[in-house]
C-alpha positions as CSV (number, residue, x, y, z in Angstrom):
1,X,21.4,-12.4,-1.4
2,X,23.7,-15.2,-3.0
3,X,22.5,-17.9,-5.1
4,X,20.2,-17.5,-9.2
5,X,17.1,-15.9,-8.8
6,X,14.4,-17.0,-10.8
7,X,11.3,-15.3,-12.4
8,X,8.6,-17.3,-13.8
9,X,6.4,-15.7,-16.2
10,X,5.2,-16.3,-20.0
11,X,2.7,-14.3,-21.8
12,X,0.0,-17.0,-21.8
13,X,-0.6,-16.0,-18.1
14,X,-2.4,-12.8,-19.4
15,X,-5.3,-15.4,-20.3
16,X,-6.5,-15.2,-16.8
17,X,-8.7,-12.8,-17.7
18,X,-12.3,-12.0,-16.3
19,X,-13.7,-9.5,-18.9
20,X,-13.5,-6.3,-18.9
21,X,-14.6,-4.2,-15.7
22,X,-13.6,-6.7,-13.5
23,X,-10.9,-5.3,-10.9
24,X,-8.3,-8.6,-11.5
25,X,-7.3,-7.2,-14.7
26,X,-4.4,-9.0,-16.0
27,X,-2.7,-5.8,-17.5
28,X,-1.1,-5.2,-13.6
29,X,0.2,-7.9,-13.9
30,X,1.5,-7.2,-17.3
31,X,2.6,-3.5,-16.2
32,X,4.5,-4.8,-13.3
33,X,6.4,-7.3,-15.5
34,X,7.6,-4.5,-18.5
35,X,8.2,-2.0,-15.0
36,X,10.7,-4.5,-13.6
37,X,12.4,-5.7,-17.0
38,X,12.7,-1.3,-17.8
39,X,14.2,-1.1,-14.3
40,X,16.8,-3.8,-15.4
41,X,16.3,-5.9,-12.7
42,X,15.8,-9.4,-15.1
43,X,19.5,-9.6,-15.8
44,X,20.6,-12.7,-17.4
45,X,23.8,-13.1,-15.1
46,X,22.0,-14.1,-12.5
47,X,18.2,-14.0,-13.0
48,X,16.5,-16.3,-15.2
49,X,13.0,-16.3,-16.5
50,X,11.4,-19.8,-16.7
51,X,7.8,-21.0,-17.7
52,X,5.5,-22.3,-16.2
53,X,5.3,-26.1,-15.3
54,X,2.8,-27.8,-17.3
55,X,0.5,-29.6,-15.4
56,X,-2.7,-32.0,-15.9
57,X,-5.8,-31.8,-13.7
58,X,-3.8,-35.0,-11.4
59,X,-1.8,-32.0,-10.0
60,X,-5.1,-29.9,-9.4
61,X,-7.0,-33.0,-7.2
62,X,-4.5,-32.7,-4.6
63,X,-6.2,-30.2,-3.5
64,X,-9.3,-29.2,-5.4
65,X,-12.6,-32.0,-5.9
66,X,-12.7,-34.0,-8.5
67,X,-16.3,-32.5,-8.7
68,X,-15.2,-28.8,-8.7
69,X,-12.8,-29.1,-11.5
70,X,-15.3,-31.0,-13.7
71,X,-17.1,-27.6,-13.0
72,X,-14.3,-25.2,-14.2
73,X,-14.2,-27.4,-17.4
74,X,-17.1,-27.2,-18.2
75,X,-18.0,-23.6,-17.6
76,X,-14.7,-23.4,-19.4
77,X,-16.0,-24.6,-22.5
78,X,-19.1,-22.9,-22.4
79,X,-19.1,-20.1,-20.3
80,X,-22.8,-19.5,-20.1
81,X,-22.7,-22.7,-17.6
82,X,-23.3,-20.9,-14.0
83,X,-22.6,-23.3,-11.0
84,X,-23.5,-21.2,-8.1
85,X,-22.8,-23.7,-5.4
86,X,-19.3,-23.8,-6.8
87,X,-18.7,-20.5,-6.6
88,X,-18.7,-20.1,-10.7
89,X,-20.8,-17.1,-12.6
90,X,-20.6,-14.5,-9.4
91,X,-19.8,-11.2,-10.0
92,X,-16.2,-12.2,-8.4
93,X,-15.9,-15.4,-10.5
94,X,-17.8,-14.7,-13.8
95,X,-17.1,-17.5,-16.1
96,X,-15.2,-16.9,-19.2
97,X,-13.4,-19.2,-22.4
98,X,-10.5,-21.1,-21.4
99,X,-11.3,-20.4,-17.6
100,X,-9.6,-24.0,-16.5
101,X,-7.0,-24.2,-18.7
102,X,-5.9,-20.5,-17.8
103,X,-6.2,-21.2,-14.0
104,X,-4.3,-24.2,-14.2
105,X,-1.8,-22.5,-15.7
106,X,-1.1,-20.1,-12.8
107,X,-0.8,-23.1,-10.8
108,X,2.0,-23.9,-13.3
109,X,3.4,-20.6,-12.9
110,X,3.6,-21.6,-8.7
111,X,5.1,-24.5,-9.2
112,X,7.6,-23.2,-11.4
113,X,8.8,-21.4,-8.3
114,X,8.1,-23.9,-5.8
115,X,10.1,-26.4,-7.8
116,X,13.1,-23.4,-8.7
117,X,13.4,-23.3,-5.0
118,X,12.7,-26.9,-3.6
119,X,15.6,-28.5,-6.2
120,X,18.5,-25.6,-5.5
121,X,18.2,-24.0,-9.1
122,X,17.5,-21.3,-7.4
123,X,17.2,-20.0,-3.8
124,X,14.7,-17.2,-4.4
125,X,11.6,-17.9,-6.7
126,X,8.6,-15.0,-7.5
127,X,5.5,-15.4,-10.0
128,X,3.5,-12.6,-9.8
129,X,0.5,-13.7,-11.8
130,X,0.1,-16.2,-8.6
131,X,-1.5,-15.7,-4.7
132,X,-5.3,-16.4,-5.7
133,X,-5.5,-17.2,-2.0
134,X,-9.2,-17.3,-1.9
135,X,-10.2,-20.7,-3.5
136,X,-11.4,-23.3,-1.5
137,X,-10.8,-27.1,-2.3
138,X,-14.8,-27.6,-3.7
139,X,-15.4,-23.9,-5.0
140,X,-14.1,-20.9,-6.0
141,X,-14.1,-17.7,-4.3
142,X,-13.0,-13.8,-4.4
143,X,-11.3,-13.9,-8.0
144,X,-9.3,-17.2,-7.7
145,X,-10.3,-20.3,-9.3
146,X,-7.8,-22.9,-8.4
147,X,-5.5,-22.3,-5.0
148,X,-2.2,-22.3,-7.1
149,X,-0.5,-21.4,-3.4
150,X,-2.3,-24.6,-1.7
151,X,-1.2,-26.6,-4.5
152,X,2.5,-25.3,-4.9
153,X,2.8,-26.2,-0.6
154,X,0.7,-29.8,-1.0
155,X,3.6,-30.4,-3.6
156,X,6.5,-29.5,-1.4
157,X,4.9,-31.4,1.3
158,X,4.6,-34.7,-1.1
159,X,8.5,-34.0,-1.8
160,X,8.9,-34.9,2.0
161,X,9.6,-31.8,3.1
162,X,8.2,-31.2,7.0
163,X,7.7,-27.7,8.0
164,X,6.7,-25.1,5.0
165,X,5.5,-21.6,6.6
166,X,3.3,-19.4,4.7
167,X,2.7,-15.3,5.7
168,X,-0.1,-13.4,3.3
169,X,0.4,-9.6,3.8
170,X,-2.7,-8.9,1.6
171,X,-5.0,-6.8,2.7
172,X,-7.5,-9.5,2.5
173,X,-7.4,-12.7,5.1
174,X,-5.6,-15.9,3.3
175,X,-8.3,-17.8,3.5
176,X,-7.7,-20.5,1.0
177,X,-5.0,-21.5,2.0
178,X,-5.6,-21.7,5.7
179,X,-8.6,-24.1,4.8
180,X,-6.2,-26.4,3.0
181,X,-3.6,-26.7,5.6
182,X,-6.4,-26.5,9.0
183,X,-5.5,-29.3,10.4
184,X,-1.9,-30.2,9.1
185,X,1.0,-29.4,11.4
186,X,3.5,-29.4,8.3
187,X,2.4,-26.3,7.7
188,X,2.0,-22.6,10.1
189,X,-0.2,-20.1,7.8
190,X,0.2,-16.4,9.3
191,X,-2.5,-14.2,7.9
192,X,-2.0,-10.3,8.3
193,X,-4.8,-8.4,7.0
194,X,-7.6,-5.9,7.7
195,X,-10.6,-7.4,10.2
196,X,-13.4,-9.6,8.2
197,X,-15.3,-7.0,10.3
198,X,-14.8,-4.9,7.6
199,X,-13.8,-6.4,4.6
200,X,-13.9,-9.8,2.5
201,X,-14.3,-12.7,3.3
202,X,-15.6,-12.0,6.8
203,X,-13.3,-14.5,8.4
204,X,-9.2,-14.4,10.0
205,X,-10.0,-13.7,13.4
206,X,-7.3,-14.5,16.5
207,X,-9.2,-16.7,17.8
208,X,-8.9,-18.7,14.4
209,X,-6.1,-21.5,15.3
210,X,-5.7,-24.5,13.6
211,X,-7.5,-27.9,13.4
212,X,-7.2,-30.1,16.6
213,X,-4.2,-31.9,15.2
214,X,-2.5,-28.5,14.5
215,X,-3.7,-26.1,17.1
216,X,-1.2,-23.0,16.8
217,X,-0.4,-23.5,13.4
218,X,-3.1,-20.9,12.0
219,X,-2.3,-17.2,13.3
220,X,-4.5,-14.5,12.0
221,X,-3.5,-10.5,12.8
222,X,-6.5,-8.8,11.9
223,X,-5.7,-5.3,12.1
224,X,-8.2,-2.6,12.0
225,X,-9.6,-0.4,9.1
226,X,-6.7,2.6,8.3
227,X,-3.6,1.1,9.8
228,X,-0.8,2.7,8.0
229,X,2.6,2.3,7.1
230,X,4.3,2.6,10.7
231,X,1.6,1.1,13.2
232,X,1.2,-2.2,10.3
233,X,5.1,-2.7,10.4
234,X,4.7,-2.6,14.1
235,X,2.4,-5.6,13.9
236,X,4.1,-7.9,11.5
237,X,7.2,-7.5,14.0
238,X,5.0,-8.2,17.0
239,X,3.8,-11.5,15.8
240,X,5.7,-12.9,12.6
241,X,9.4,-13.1,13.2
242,X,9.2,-14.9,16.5
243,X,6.6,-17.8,15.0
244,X,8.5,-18.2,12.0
245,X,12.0,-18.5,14.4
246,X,9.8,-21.0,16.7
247,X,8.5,-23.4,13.5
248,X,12.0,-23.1,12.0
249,X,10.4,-23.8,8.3
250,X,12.4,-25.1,5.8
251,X,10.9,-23.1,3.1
252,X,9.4,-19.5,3.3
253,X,6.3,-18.9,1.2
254,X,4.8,-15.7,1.1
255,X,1.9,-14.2,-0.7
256,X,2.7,-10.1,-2.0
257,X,-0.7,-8.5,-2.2
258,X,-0.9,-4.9,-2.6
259,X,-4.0,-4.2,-2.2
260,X,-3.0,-2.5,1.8
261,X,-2.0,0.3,-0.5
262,X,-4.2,3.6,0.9
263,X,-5.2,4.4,-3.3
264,X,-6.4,0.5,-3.3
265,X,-10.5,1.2,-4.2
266,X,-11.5,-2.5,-2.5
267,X,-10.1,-2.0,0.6
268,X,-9.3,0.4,3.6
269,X,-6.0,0.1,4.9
270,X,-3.6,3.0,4.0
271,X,-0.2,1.5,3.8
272,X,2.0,3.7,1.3
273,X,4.9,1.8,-1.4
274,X,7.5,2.8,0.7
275,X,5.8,0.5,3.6
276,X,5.1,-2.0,0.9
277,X,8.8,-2.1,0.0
278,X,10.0,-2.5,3.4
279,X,7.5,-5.4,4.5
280,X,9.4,-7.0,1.4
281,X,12.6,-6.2,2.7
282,X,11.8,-7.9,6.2
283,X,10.4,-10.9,4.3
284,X,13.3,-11.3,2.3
285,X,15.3,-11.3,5.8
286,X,13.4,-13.2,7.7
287,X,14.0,-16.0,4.8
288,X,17.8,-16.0,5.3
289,X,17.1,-16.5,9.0
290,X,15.2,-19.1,9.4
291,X,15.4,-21.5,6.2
292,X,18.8,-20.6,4.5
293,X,16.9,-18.0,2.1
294,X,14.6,-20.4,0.5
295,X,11.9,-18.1,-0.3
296,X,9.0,-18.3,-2.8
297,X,7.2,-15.3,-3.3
298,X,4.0,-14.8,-5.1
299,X,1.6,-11.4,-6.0
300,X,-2.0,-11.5,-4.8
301,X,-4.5,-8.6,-4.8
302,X,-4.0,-5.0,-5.8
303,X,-6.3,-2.6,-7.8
304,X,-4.5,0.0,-8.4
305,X,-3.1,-0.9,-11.6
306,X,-1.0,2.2,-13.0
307,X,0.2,3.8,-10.1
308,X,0.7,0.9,-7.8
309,X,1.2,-2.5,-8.7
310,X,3.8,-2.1,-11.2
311,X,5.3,-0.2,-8.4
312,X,5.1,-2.2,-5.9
313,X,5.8,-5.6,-7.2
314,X,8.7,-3.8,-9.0
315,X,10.6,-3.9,-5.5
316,X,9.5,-7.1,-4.6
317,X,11.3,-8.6,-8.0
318,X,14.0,-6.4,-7.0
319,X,14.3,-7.8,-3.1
320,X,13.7,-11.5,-4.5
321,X,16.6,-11.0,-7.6
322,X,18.9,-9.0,-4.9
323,X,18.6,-6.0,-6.5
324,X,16.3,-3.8,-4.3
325,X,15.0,-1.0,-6.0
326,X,16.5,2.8,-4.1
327,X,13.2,4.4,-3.2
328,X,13.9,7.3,-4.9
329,X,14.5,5.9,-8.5
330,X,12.9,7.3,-11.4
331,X,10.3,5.3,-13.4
332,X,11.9,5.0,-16.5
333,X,10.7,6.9,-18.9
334,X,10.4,4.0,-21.1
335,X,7.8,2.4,-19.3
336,X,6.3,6.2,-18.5
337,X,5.8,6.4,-21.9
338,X,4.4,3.1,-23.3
339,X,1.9,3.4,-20.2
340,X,0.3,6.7,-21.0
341,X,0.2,6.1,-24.8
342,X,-1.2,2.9,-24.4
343,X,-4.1,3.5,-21.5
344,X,-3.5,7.9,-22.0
345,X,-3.7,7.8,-17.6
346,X,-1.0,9.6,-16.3
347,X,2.3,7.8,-14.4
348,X,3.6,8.4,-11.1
349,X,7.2,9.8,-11.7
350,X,9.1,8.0,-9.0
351,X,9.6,4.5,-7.1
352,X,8.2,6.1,-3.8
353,X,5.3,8.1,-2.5
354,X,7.6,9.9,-0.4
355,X,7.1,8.5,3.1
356,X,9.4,7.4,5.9
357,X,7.8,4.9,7.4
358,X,8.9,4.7,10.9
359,X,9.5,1.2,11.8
360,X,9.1,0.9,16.3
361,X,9.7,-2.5,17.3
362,X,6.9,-4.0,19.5
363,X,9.4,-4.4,22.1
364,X,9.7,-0.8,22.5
365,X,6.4,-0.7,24.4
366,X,2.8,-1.8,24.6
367,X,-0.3,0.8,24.6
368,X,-3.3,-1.3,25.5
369,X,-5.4,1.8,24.3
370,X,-3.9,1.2,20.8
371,X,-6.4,-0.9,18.7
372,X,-3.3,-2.2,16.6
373,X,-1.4,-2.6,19.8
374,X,-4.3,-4.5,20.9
375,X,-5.0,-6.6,17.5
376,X,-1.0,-8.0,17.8
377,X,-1.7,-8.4,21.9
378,X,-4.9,-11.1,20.3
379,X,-2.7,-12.9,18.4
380,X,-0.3,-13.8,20.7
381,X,-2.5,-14.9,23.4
382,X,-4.4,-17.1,20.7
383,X,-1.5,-18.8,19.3
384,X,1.6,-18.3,21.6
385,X,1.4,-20.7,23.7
386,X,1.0,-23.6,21.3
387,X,4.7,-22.9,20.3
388,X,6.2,-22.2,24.1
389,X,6.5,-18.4,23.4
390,X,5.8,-15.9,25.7
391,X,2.5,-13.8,24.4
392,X,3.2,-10.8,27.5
393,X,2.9,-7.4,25.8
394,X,6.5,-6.3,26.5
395,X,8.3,-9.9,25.6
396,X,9.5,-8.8,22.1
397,X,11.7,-11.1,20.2
């Protein structure tokens, strides 16, 4: 990587923060920060950490209804307000003080990136406290209020830029974010996530393509219930290298959920951190190849808040600052220590859970009996041909 790196983070981010119990606890986010500064990978010389943008509700009606964020306020200034139809007092989305002004300010945190990247300040940007890629324009939905990835693109597009690509590696289906952009040809959304047969939100199926003025610019890989390591990397290289390549973006935006981990409680594929690290990698890579690095990354879901967000998101700060993390690094003891007097859980000890992940190009052969094989074969068919690619099983890139 050449070129400053920026981090955006500032402790005020911690206020998005649904109670206690609720699985989006703000403290892996928290964990992951201290993990990455004890690994030294925030290094003034060529790293900066910025705030967040601060931004007025304007910013937020470029994608949300007027209607919806009159909602968040006021169930923000008193939380017993319930708007169901919005999406606001569900178990997912309870309510809480200071909701709208702590959701707006992960928007900030996105646009801090977007805007790093978008000016030249900096030609990789990450905010981990961002991805809620689950909010719709009129409601909110599985733990994210306001769509601070939508409105970080909508910006870039308002800027005049013409082709931004998006690729979600959580375990859950983008959503959000595919709703925003449905029918804009600016913008290709690859989703790769378990099947809505399975898990939330029931949709990001194949067959899911784009609006009718941007058919082929919505590709879903929904890839069945305990895909692992090897047979999911097989599946991102069978679909997202050659699309990006095709819609020759001019900025890369990806979302970094970790909630494919196998230890992950709300979900069910069983990628380890060493395939987590490497999906990263080919992210990272894929940025230099087809939009001269620009890359904004953002975090997303994850669960597992000791042993592997902090982990994970630890070598995705160190791919984005150009100082990837050697698998089998030490945690610092420093971190090790503050952790397990702080929370008294136990640490993992190292930056790896001790796999090889095997990475077999899709080139290297097609087994139609393969549900994965067969999930990647879907998605060509279904979107393919809108960018003059060949979808055949044995056409690799």
């Amino acid at each position: 990587m050449t070129g400053q790196a920026h981090v955006v983070w500032d402790d005020s981010l911690a206020k998005y923060d649904f109670g206690p119990g609720h699985p989006l606890a703000p403290v892996r986010v928290q964990l992951a920060m201290r993990l990455a500064r004890d690994l030294g990978l925030v290094q003034p010389d060529h790293v900066e950490v910025v705030p967040p943008v601060v931004i007025d509700d304007e910013m937020l009606l470029t994608v949300h209804k007027p209607e919806f964020v009159e909602a968040v306020r006021t169930a923000s200034a008193d939380p017993s307000h319930v708007d169901l139809h919005r999406g606001l007092g569900t178990e997912d989305v309870p309510t809480f003080a200071g909701m709208h002004e702590a959701s707006r300010a992960v928007v900030g945190a996105t646009l801090a990136a977007v805007q790093s990247v978008h000016s030249g300040r900096a030609l990789h940007a990450v905010n981990l406290s961002g991805g809620l890629h689950h909010a719709m324009p009129a409601s909110a939905s599985g733990f994210c209020v306001y769509n601070d990835i939508a409105v970080g693109i909508q910006w870039l597009l308002d800027q005049g830029v013409e082709r931004v690509a998006y690729i979600d590696v959580d375990v859950h289906h983008g959503d959000g974010v595919q709703a925003a952009f449905w029918n804009d040809p600016r913008v290709l959304t690859v989703s790769v996530h378990e099947s809505g047969r399975a898990l939330f939100p029931g949709t990001g199926f194949p067959g899911e393509i784009g609006g009718p003025d941007a058919l082929g610019t919505a590709a879903n890989l929904a890839l069945p219930p305990h895909t692992g390591d090897d047979a999911w990397l097989r599946a991102f290289d069978g679909v997202v290298p050659q699309l990006l390549h095709s819609f020759k973006p001019q900025i890369l935006v990806t979302q970094q959920g970790c909630d494919s981990h196998a230890d992950d409680p709300l979900a069910h594929l069983e990628l380890s951190i060493d395939g987590q690290r490497l999906t990263y990698a080919a992210l990272h890579r894929l940025a230099h190849e087809v939009c001269d690095g620009r890359w904004v990354a953002l975090g997303g879901g994850g669960y597992s808040w000791i042993d592997v967000v902090p982990r994970a998101w630890s070598h995705l700060v160190g791919e984005v600052v150009g100082t990837p993390v050697p698998p089998e690094t030490p945690v610092p003891a420093v971190w090790r220590d503050f952790v397990e007097n702080w929370l008294k859980v136990p640490t993992p000890a190292l930056m790896t859970d001790g796999r090889t992940p095997r990475v077999r190009a899709w080139d290297s052969g097609y087994d139609p009996a393969d549900p994965v094989d067969a999930a990647v074969l879907r998605t060509r068919e279904a979107v393919y041909p809108w960018h003059g690619l060949n979808a055949d099983p044995y056409h690799g890139f």
